[in-house]
C-alpha positions as CSV (number, residue, x, y, z in Angstrom):
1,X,28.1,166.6,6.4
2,X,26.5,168.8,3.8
3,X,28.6,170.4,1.1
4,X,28.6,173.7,0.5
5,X,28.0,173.5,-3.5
6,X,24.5,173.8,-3.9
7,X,22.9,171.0,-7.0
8,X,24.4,171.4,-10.0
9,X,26.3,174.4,-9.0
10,X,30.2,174.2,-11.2
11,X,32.9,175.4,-8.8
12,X,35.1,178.1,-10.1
13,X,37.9,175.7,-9.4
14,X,36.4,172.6,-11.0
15,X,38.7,173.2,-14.2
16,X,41.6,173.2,-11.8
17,X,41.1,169.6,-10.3
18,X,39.5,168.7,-13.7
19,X,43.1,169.6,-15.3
20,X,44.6,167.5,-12.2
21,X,42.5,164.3,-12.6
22,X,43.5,164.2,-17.1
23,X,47.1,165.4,-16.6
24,X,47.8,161.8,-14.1
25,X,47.4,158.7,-15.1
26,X,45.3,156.6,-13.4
27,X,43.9,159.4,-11.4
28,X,40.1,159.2,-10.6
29,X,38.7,162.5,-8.5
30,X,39.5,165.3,-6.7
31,X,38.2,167.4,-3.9
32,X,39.0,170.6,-2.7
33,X,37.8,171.6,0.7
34,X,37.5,173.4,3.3
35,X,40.0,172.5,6.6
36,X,36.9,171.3,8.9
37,X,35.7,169.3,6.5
38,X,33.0,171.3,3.5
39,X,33.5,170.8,-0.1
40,X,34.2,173.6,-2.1
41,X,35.0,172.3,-5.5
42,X,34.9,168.6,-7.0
43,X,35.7,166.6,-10.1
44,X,34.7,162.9,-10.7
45,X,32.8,162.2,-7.6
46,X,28.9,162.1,-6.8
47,X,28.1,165.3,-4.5
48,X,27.5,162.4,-1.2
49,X,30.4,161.0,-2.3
50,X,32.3,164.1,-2.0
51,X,31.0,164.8,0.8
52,X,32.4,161.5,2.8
53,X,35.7,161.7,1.3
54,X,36.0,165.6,2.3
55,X,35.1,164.6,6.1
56,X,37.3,162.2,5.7
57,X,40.3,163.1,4.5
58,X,39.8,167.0,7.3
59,X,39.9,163.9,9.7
60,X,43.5,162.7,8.3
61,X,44.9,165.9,7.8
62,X,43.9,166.9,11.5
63,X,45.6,163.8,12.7
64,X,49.0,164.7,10.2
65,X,48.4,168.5,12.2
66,X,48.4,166.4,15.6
67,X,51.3,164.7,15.0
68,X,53.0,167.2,13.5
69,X,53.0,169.4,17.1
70,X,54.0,166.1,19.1
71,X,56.3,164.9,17.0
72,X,57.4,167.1,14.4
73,X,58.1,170.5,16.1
74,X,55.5,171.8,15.3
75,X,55.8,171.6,11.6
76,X,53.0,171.9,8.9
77,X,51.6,169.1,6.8
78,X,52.5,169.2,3.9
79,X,50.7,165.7,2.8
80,X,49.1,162.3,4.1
81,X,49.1,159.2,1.6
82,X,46.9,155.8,2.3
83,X,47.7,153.1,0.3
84,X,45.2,150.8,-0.2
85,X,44.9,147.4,-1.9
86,X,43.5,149.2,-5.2
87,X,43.6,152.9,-4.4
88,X,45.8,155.8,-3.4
89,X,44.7,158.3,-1.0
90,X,46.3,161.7,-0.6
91,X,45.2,164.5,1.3
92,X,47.7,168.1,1.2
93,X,47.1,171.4,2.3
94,X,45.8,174.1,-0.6
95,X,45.8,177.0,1.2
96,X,44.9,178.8,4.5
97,X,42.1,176.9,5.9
98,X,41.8,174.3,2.9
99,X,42.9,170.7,1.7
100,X,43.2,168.9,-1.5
101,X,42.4,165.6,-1.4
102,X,43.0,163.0,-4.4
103,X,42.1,159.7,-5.4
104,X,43.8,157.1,-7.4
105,X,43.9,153.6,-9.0
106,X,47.4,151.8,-7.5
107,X,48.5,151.5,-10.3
108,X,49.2,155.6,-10.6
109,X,52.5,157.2,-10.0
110,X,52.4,158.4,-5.9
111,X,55.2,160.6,-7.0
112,X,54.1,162.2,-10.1
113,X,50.8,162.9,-8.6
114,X,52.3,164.2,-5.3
115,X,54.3,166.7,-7.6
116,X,51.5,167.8,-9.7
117,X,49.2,168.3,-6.7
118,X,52.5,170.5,-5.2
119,X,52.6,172.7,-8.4
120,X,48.5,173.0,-8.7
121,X,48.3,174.2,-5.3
122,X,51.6,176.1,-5.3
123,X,50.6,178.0,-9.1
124,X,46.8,178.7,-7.0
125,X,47.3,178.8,-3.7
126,X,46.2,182.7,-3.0
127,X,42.7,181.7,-4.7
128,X,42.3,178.2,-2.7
129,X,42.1,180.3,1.0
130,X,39.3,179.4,3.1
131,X,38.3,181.9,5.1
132,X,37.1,181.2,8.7
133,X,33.6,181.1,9.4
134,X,32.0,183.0,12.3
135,X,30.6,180.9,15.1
136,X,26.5,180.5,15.1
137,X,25.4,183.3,17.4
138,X,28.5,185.2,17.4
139,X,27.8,189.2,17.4
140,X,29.9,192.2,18.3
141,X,28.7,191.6,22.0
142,X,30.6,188.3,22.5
143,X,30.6,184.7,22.1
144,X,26.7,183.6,21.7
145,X,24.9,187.2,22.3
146,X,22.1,187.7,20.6
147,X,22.2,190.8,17.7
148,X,20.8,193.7,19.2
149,X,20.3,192.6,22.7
150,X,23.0,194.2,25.5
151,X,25.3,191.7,27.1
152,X,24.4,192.0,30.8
């Protein structure tokens, strides 16, 4: 999956999971992206790297959305932690359309990073929206008409 941040490009956000990433201990990168998956801003990750994690953790909060609507009544997600032997994975939502994912050592505070991910996104949120993208083909005509050609 390709990421949206062209090489060497510095995300207007960067600072923002930068800040994230110094302010918890034991905290080691940090990925904002879009909800299907794009990454839109990074800190402390190669851009591949980035790239997995961001498919990766759409895929988890996808599943949290799942089972919120079975299970949950309906209910948004507000955050999906995997604990690993060495590492701490948490993925929240950021915004319309957008996640925050964030990884950690073991050895960090799940709660104090859970919080400060909370107030990052809540002190932000209007700025981390994804908007949707259009559909490849879409025009005014429909769903898959060609620009400038009459739907028949």
């Amino acid at each position: 999956m390709a990421s949206e941040l062209p090489t060497g490009h510095v995300s207007d956000l960067d600072w923002l999971l930068s800040g994230l990433v110094q302010r918890v201990p034991y905290t080691r990168s940090a990925v904002l992206l879009s909800a299907d998956g794009l990454v839109r801003s990074l800190h402390g990750l190669a851009p591949d790297s980035a790239d997995h994690l961001a498919a990766l953790a759409s895929g988890l909060h996808s599943l949290g959305r799942s089972a919120g609507v079975r299970f949950g009544g309906g209910g948004e997600v507000r955050q999906v932690v995997v604990e690993l032997d060495s590492t701490l994975l948490f993925v929240s939502s950021a915004g319309s359309g957008t996640c925050l994912a964030v990884l950690a050592d073991s050895e960090a505070d799940a709660a104090v990073l859970g919080y400060e991910m909370a107030m990052l996104v809540k002190s932000v949120r209007p700025y981390l929206a994804t908007p949707l993208r259009q559909g490849v083909g879409s025009a005014p005509g429909g769903p898959g008409a060609a620009p400038g050609l009459p739907r028949r």
